[in-house]
C-alpha positions as CSV (number, residue, x, y, z in Angstrom):
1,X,85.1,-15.8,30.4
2,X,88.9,-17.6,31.2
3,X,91.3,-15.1,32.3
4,X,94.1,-14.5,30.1
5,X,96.7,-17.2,30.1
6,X,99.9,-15.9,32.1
7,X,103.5,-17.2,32.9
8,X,107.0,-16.4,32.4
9,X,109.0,-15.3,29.1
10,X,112.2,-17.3,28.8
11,X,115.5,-15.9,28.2
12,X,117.9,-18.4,25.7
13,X,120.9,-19.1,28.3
14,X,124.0,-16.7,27.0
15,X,126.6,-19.5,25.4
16,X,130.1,-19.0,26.9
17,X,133.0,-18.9,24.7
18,X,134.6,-21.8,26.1
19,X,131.2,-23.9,25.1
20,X,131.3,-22.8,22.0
21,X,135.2,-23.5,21.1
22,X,133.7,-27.5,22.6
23,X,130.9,-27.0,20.2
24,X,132.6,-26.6,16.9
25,X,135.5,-28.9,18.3
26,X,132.6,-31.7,18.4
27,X,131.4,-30.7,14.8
28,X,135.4,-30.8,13.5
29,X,135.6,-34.0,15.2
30,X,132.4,-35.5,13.9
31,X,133.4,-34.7,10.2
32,X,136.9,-36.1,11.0
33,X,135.2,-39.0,12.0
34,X,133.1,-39.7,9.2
35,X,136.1,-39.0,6.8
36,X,137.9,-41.7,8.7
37,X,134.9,-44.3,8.7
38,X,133.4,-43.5,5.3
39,X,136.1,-41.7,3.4
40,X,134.7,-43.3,0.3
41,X,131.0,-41.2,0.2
42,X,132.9,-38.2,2.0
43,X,135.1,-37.7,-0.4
44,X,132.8,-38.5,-3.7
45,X,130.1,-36.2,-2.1
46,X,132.3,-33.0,-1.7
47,X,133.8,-34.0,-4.8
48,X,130.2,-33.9,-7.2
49,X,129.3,-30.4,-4.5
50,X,132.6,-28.8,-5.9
51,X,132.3,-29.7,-9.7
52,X,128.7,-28.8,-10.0
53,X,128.8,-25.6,-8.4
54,X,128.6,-22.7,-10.6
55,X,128.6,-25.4,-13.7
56,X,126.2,-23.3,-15.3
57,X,127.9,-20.5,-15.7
58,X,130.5,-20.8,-18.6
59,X,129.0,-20.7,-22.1
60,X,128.2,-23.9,-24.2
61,X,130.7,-24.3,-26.7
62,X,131.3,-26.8,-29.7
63,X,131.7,-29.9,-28.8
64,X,128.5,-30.0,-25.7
65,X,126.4,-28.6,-28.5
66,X,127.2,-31.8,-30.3
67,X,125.8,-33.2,-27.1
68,X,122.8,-31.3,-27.0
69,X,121.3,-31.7,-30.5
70,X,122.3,-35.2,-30.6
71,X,121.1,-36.1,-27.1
72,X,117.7,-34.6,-28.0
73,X,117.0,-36.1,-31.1
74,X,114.5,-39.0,-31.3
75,X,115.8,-43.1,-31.1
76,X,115.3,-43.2,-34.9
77,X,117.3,-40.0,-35.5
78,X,120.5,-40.7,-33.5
79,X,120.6,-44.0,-34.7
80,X,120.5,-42.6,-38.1
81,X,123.3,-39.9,-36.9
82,X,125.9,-42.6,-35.3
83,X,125.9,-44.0,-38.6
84,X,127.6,-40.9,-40.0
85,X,129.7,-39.0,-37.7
86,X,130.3,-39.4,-33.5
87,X,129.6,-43.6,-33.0
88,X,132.3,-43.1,-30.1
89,X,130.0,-41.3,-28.4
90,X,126.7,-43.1,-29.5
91,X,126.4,-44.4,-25.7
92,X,126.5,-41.4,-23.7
93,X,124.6,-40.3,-26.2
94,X,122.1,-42.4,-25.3
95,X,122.3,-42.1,-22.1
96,X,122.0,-38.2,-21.9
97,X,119.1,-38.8,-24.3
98,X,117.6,-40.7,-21.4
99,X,118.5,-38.3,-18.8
100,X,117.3,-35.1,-20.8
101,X,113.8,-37.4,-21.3
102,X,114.0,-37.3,-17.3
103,X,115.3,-34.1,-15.9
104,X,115.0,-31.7,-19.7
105,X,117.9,-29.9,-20.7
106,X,119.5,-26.8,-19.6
107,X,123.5,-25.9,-19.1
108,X,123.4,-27.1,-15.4
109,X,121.1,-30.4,-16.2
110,X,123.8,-31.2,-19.2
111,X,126.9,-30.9,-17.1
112,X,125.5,-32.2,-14.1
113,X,125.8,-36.1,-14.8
114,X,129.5,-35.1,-15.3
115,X,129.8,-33.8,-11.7
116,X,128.4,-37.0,-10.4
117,X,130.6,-39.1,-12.5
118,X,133.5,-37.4,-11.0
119,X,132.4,-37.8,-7.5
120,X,132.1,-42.0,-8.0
121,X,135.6,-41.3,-9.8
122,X,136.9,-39.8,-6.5
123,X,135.1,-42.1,-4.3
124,X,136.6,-45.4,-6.3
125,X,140.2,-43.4,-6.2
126,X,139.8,-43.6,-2.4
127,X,138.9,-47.3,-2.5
128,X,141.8,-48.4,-4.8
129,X,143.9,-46.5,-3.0
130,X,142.9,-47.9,0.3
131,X,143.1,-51.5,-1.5
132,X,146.7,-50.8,-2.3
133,X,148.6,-48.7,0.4
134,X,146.4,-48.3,3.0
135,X,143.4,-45.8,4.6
136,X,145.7,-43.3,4.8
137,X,146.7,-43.3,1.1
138,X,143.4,-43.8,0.3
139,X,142.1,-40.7,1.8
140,X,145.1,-39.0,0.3
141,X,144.5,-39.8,-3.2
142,X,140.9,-39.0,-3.3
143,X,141.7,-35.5,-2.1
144,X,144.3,-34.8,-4.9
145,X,142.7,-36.3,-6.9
146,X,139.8,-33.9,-6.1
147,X,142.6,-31.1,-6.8
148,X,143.7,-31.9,-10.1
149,X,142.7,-28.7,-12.9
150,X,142.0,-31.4,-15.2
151,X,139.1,-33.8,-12.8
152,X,137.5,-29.9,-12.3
153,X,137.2,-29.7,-15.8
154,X,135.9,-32.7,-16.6
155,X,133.5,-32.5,-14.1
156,X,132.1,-29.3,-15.4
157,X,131.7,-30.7,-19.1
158,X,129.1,-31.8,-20.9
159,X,130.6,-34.5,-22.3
160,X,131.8,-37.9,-21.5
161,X,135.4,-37.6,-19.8
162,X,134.1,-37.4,-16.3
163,X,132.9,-40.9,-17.2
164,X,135.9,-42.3,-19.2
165,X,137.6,-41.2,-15.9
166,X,135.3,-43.6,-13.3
167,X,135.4,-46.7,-15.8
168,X,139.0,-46.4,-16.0
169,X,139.3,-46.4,-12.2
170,X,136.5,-49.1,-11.5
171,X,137.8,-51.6,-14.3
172,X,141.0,-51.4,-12.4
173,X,139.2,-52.2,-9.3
174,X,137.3,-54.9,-10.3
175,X,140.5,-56.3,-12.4
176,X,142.5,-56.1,-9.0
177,X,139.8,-57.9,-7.5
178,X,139.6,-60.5,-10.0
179,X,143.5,-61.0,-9.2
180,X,143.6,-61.4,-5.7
181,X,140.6,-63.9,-6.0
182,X,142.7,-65.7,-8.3
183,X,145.4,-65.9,-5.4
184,X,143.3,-67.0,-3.3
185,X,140.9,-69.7,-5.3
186,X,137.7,-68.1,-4.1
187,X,135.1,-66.8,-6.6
188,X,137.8,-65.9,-9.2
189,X,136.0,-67.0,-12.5
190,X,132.7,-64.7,-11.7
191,X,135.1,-61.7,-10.9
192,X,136.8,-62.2,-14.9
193,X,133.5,-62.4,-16.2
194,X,132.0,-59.2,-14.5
195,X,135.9,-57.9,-15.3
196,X,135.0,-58.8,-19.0
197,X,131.5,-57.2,-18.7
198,X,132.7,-54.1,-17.6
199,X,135.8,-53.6,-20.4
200,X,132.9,-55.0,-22.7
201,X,130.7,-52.0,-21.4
202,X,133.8,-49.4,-21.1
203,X,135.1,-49.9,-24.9
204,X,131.8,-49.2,-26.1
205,X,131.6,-46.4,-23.9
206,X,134.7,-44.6,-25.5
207,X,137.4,-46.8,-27.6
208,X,140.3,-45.5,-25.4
209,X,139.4,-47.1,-22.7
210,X,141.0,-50.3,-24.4
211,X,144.1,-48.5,-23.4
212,X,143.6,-49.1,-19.7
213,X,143.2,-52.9,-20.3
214,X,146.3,-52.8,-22.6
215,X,147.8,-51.3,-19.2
216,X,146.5,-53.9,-17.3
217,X,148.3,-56.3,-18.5
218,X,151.7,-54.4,-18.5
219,X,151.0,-54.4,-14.5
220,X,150.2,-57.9,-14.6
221,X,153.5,-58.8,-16.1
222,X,155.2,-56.4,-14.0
223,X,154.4,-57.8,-11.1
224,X,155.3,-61.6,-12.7
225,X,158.7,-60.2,-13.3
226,X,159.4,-58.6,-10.1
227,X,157.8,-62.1,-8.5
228,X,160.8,-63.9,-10.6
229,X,163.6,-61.1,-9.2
230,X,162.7,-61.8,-5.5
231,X,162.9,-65.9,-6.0
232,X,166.6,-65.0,-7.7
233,X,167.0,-62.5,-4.3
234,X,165.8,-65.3,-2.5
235,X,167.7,-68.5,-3.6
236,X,171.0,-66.4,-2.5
237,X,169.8,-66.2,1.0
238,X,169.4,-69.4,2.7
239,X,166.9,-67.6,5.8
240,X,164.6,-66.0,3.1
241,X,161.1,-66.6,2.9
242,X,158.6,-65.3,0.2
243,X,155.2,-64.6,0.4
244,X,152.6,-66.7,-2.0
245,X,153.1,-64.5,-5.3
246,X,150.6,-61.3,-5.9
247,X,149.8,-62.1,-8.9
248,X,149.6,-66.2,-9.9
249,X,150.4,-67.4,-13.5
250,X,146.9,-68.5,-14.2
251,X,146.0,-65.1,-13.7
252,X,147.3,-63.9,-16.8
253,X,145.8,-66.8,-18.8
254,X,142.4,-65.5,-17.2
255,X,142.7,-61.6,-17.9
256,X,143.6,-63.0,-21.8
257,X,140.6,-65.0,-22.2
258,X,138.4,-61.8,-20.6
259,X,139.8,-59.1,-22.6
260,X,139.5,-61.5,-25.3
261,X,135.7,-62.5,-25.4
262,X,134.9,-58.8,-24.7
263,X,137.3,-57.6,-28.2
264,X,135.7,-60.2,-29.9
265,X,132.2,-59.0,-29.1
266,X,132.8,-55.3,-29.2
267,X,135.1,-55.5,-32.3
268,X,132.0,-54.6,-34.7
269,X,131.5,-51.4,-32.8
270,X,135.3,-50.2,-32.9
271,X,136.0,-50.9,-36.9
272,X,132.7,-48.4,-37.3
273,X,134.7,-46.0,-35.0
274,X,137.4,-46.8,-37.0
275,X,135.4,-46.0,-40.2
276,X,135.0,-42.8,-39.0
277,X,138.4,-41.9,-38.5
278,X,138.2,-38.5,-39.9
279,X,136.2,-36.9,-37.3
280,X,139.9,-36.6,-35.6
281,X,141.5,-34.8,-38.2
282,X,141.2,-31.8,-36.6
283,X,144.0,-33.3,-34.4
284,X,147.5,-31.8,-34.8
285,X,150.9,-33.8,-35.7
286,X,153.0,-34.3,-33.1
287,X,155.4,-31.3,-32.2
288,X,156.7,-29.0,-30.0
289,X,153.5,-28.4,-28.5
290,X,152.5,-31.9,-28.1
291,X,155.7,-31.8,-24.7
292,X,153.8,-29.0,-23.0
293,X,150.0,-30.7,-23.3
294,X,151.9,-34.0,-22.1
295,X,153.5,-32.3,-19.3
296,X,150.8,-30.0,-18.3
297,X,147.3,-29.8,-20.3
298,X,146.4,-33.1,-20.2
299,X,146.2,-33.8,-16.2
300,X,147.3,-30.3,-14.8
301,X,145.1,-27.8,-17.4
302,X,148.1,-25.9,-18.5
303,X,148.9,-24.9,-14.8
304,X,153.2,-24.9,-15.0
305,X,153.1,-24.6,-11.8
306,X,151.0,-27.2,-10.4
307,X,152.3,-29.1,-13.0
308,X,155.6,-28.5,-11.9
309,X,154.9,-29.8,-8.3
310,X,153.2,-32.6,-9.5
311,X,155.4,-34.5,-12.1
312,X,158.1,-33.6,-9.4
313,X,155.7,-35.0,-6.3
314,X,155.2,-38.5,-8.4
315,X,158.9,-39.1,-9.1
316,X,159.6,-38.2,-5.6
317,X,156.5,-41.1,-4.7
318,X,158.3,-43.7,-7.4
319,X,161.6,-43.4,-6.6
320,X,160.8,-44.1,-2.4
321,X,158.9,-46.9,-3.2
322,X,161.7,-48.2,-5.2
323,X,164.3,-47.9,-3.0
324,X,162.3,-48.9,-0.2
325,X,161.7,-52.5,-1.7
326,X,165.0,-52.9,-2.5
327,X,166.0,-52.8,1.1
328,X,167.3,-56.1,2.4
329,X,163.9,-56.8,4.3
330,X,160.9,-54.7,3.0
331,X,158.5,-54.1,5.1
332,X,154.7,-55.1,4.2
333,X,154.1,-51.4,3.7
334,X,157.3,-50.9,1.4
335,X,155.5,-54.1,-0.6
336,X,152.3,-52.3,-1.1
337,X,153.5,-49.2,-2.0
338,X,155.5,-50.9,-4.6
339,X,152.6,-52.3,-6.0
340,X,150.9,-49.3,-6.1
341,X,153.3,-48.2,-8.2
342,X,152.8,-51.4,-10.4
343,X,149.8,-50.2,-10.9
344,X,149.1,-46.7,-11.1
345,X,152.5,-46.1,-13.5
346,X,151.4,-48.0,-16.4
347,X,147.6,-46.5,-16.2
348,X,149.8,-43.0,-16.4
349,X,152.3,-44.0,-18.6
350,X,150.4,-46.1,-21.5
351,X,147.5,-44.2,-22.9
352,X,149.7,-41.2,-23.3
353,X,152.4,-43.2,-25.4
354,X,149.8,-45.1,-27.3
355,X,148.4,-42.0,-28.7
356,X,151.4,-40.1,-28.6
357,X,153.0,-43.2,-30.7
358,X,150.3,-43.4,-33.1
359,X,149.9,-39.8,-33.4
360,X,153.9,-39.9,-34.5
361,X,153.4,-42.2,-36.7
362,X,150.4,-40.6,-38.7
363,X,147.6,-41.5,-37.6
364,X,146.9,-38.0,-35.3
365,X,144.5,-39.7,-32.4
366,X,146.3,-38.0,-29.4
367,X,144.9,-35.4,-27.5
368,X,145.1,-34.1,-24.0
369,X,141.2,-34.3,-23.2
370,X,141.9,-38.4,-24.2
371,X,144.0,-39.1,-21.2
372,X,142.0,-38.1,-18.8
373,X,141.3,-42.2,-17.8
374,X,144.9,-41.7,-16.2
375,X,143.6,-39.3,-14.1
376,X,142.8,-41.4,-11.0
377,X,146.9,-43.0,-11.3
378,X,148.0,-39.7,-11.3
379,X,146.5,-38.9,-8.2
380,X,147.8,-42.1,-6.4
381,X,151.2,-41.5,-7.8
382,X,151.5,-38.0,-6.3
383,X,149.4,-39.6,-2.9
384,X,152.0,-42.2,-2.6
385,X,154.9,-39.1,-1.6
386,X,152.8,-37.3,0.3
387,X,152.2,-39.9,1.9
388,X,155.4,-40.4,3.1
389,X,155.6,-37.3,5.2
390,X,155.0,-37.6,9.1
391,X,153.9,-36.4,11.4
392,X,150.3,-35.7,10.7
393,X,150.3,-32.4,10.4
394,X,152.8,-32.0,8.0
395,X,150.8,-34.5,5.9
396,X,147.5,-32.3,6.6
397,X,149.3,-29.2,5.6
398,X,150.5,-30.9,2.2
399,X,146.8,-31.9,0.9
400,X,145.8,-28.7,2.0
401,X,148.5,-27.0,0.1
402,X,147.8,-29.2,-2.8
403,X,143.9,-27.8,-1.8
404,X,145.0,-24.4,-2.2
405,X,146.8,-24.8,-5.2
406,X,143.7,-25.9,-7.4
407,X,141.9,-23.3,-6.5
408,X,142.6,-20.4,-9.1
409,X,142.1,-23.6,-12.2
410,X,138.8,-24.3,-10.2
411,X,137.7,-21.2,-10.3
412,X,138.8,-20.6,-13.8
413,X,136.6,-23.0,-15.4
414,X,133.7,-22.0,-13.9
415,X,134.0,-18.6,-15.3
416,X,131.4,-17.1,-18.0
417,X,134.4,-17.6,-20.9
418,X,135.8,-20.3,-19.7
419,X,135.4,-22.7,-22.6
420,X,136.9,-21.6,-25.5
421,X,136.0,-18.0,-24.9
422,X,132.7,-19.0,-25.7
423,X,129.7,-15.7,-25.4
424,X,127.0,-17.8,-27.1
425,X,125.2,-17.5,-23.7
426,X,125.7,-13.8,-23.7
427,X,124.9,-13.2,-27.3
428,X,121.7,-15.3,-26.8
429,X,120.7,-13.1,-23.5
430,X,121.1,-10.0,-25.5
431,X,119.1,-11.7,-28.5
432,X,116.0,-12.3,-26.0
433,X,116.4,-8.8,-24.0
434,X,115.5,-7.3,-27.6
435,X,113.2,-9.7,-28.3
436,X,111.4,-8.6,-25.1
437,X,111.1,-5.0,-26.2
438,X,108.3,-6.5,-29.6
439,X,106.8,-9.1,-27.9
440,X,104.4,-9.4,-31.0
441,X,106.5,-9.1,-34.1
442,X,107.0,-11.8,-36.3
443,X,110.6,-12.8,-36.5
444,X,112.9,-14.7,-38.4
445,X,116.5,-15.6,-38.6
446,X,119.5,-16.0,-40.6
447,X,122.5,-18.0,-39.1
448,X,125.9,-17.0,-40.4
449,X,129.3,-19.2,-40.1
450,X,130.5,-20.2,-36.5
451,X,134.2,-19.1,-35.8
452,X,136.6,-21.3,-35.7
453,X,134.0,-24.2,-37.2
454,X,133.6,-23.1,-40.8
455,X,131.2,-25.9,-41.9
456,X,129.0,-25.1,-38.9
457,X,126.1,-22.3,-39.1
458,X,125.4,-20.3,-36.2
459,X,122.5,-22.3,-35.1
460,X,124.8,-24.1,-32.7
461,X,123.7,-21.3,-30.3
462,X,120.2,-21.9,-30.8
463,X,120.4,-25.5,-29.9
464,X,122.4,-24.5,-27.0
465,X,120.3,-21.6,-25.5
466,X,116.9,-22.7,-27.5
467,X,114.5,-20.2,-25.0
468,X,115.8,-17.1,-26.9
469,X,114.8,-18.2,-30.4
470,X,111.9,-19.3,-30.0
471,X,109.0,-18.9,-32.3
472,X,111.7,-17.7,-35.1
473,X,111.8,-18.6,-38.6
474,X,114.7,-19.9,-39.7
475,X,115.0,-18.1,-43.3
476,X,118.4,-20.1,-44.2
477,X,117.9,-23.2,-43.5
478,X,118.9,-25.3,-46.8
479,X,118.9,-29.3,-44.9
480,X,117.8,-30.4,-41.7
481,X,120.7,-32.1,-39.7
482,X,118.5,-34.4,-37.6
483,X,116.3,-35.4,-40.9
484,X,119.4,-35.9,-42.4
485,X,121.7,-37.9,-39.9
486,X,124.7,-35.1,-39.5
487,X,125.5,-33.5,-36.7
488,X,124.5,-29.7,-38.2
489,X,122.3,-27.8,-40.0
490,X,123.0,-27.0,-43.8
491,X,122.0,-23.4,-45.0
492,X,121.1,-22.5,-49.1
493,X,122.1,-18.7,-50.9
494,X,121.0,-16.0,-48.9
495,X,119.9,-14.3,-52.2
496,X,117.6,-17.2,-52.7
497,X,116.7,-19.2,-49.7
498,X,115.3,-16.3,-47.6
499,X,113.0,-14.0,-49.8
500,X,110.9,-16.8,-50.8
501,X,110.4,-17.4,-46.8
502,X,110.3,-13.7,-45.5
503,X,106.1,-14.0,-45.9
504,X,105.0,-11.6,-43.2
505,X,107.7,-11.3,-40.9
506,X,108.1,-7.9,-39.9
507,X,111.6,-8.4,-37.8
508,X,115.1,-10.6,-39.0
509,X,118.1,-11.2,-37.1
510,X,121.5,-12.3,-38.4
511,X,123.7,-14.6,-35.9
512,X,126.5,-15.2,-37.1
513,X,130.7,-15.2,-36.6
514,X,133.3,-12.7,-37.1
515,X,135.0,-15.0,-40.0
516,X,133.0,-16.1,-42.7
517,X,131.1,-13.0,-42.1
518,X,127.7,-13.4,-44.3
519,X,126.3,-10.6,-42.5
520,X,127.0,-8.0,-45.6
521,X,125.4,-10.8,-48.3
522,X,122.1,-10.5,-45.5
523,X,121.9,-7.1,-45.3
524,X,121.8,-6.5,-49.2
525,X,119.3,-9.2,-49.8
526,X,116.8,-7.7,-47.1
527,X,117.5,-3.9,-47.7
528,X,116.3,-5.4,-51.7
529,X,112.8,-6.6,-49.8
530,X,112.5,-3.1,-47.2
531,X,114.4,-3.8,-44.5
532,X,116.7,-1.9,-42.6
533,X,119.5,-2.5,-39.9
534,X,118.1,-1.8,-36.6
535,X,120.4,-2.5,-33.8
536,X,124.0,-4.4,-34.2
537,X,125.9,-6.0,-31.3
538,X,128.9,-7.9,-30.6
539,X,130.2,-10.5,-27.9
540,X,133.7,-12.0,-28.8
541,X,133.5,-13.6,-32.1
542,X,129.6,-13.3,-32.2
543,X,127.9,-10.6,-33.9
544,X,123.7,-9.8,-34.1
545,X,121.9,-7.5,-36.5
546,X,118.2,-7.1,-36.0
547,X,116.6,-5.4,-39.4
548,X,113.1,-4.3,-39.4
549,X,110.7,-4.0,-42.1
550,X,110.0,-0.4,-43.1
551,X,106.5,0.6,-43.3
């Protein structure tokens, strides 16, 4: 036999406080570092960590229900759909069709492409913003942009702003890039064409992105006209000397014939959208209220505050860029920043007064969920004054302040209620907790109304939380909406849709909302056919009877 194996036990060496203060001053400096090197894939990464977190949580509500059933209807059947009602959406449609095909659906797995949309938003903020001022404003703008209410609700979403958002911000990349390769007579015609391409892609996307290349050529002319005030500066002042122009002449003919192919191609696509007009009639004239969703809602999620310190942070960022290039000799930075401002302004400024315009005039397309393509411009505008502070740390302590400041509207809209005080997800918990209880019975269902959407049934929150009705009739249903290319549902007359189907089923819940109530109408017909009201519940404007079948 071997003897037993012997030796010594060691002791981990005690760490000394002084190590350890080295230690996490190596880790602070390692993530400093990579910010600096790769701000782009820093930035975007915390940006899709923050917006999905907890995107679960909140109830489903109206409009990512429309996502839902549509997004998980066959090829046949959505075509069929985008015919009738939502062909603005028919492409992320589509898309989420393909991504529920991959990954199934459930309330994080629907709102999760939105998180990484807004996370390449972020990461393209950094790199326009880098193109246009600088690392330092790059970094700057991705970080408030990060902070805006409005990119933390988008990014939480299941619908396609968070998108809308990162085209807006990568057509204006790639258009920029198509400009200064203009300038400089290398690879300029393949840049328009992938810049056509992409508004090509963008419009079919969402229609309103035709507002960002509507913008795009306000900062194209911008710039021509500011190029024609410095050669008037200039031919006063015998020791001047101008730089070769930002933006050549030819490079206006180009954008024109870009923009042009891709509205001639896409032009069938936006007079269906057109055709479908209604679908925004839900849309309110413009009024009082339309000043506080411009000022705050639409960018700032009703936050006064924040968007107090915001609208007042981008005038301060305008007006020193201003009156820095009107100094007698600008220096290169003073020129960027100006630009900058060239840019970001009109990508602010002309969606909102598009909309706002037309919605003035009568035809009510403006609301504040529709400018969130300006959100990446917004962010550069309020970058470019706090950018101006030095020294470092007062510039640190301003993001982070900014930081700070989003927190209570990103914590908001991850809450249970946060979308429209939706409960479906609770009502559907408690529908599935009493299921548990009769494992066995044979159940049906009756939907009522929806509040708030009076030609919707309450089979919305089926399609949204689908594991808590399964295996139930439904005893109402009059016309199926997927059969039928609409969005919904139709139910018949309680009094003679749902006797012919009760059959055998021993157990019947009514869903429904607290207007439109059917719930009295259901409980007559089924106490007629020997039922009786079991259990009642009620979560916000949801209410849930379960009647049983007396023996």
């Amino acid at each position: 036999m071997s003897s037993p194996r012997t030796g010594t036990i060691g002791v981990p060496r005690q760490v000394s406080a002084p190590e350890v203060r080295t230690r996490l001053r190596g880790v602070s400096g390692a993530i400093g570092l990579a910010v600096v090197r790769t701000p782009e894939l820093t930035i975007g990464a915390l940006a899709v960590l923050v917006t999905a977190a907890f995107s679960w949580v909140p109830s489903l509500w109206y409009d990512e229900a429309a996502t839902v059933t549509s997004a998980q209807r066959s090829w046949a059947q959505l075509w069929a759909e985008l015919h009738s009602v939502d062909a603005v959406h028919g492409l992320y449609y589509a898309l989420m069709h393909a991504w529920f095909w991959l990954v199934g659906y459930t309330p994080f797995t629907l709102r999760f492409p939105s998180a990484l949309a807004i996370g390449v938003a972020a990461a393209l903020v950094v790199a326009l913003g880098r193109r246009l001022g600088g690392r330092r404003l790059g970094i700057v703008a991705g970080l408030v942009f990060l902070a805006l209410p409005r990119v933390q609700w988008a990014g939480s979403e299941g619908r396609p702003y968070a998108t809308i958002t990162t085209l807006s911000v990568c057509l204006t990349l790639v258009g920029l890039t198509a400009m200064r390769r203009t300038r400089s007579r290398h690879h300029a015609t393949r840049w328009w064409i992938a810049y056509g391409a992409l508004a090509l892609v963008a419009v079919t996307f969402n229609v309103y992105l035709s507002l960002a290349v509507v913008a795009h050529v306000v900062v194209l002319l911008w710039t021509l006209l500011a190029r024609r005030s410095e050669l008037r500066r200039a031919s006063m002042t015998v020791r001047a000397q101008l730089a070769p122009p930002l933006v050549p002449g030819r490079a206006l003919v180009r954008w024109a014939i870009a923009s042009g192919a891709a509205a001639f191609v896409v032009s069938p696509f936006v007079l269906e959208v057109v055709s479908q007009s209604k679908q925004v009639g839900w849309i309110a004239p413009v009024g009082d209220r339309t000043i506080a969703q411009v000022f705050a809602t639409a960018w700032f999620g009703a936050d006064g505050v924040t968007a107090a310190v915001a609208w007042t942070l981008m005038v301060v960022g305008i007006v020193a860029a201003v009156v820095q290039v009107r100094r007698p000799s600008p220096t290169v930075r003073a020129l960027f920043r100006m630009q900058a401002v060239r840019v970001a302004l009109p990508l602010m400024v002309v969606p909102t007064a598009v909309l706002v315009g037309a919605t003035a005039l009568g035809e009510h397309l403006y609301s504040p969920k529709y400018a969130s393509l300006s959100l990446p411009f917004v962010a550069i505008l309020i970058a470019l004054a706090v950018t101006l502070l030095r020294p470092k740390a007062w510039l640190a302590g301003a993001v982070a302040f900014l930081l700070v400041l989003s927190i209570p509207a990103a914590m908001a809209v991850k809450q249970p209620m946060a979308k429209q005080d939706s409960t479906w997800a609770k009502a559907a918990s408690i529908v599935a907790a009493a299921r548990d209880a009769h494992p066995d019975a044979d159940e049906g269902v009756v939907f009522g109304s929806v509040y708030g959407h009076p030609g919707t049934t309450a089979d919305i929150i089926r399609i949204s939380y689908p594991w808590a009705f399964t295996g139930m009739t439904d005893l109402g249903v009059r016309k199926n909406g997927a059969e039928s290319g609409v969005l919904w549902n139709q139910t018949g007359d309680v009094a003679t849709t749902v006797p012919a189907r009760l059959g055998d089923i021993d157990t019947v819940w009514f869903v429904g909302g607290t207007s439109r109530n059917k719930e009295p109408k259901t409980t007559e017909v089924l106490e007629q056919h020997g039922f009786v009201a079991e259990q009642r519940w009620k979560t916000g404007t949801v209410i849930m009877t379960e009647y049983v079948r007396v023996r």
